[in-house]
C-alpha positions, -999 to +999 in steps of 0.1 A: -272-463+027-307-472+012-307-480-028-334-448-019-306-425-002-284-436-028-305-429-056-313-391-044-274-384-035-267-396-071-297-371-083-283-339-058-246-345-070-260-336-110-274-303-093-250-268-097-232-260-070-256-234-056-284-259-056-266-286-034-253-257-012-292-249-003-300-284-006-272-291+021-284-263+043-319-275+042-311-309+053-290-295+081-313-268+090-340-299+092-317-316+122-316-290+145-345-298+167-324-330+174-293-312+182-277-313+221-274-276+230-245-284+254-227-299+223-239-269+203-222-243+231-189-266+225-193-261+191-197-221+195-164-218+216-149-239+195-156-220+164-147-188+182-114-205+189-104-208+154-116-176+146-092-160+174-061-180+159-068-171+124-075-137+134-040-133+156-020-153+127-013-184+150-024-202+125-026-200+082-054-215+062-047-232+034-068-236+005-099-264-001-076-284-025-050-287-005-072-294+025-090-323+007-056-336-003-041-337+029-073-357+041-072-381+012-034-388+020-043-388+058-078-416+051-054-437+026-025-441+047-050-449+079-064-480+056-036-488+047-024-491+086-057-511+094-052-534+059-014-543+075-030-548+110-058-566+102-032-590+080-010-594+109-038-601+137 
């Protein structure tokens, strides 16, 4: 990342919540016309997908917190892994 890039995510981090949201979906919305359509119709079914097994109860959701915890627990024990490997060669 730029000192640039850095400098604006720094800048949009300060903004309330709704403002990032529509700062978010304005960068997004300003990659589209590079997106692969074929990955875009995997993306659809997949969606739909997890709509269908939330829907049907297959599966629970579980709140952001808990999500972000999980992922955090999930990204340190994965470093940790590669820190060992990369020790042992």
């Amino acid at each position: 990342m730029t000192q640039e890039v850095s400098e604006l995510l720094k800048k949009a981090l300060t903004l309330p919540p709704e403002a990032r949201a529509a700062l978010a979906g304005s960068l997004l919305e300003s990659l589209e016309d590079t997106l692969d359509a074929e990955a875009e119709e995997e993306w659809n079914h997949e969606i739909a997908r997890r709509i269908a097994e939330l829907d049907s109860g297959k599966v629970k959701p579980i709140p952001w917190a808990e999500a972000r915890r999980q992922i955090s627990d999930c990204i340190t024990v994965q470093g940790h892994s590669s820190a060992i490997h990369d020790a042992n060669g």
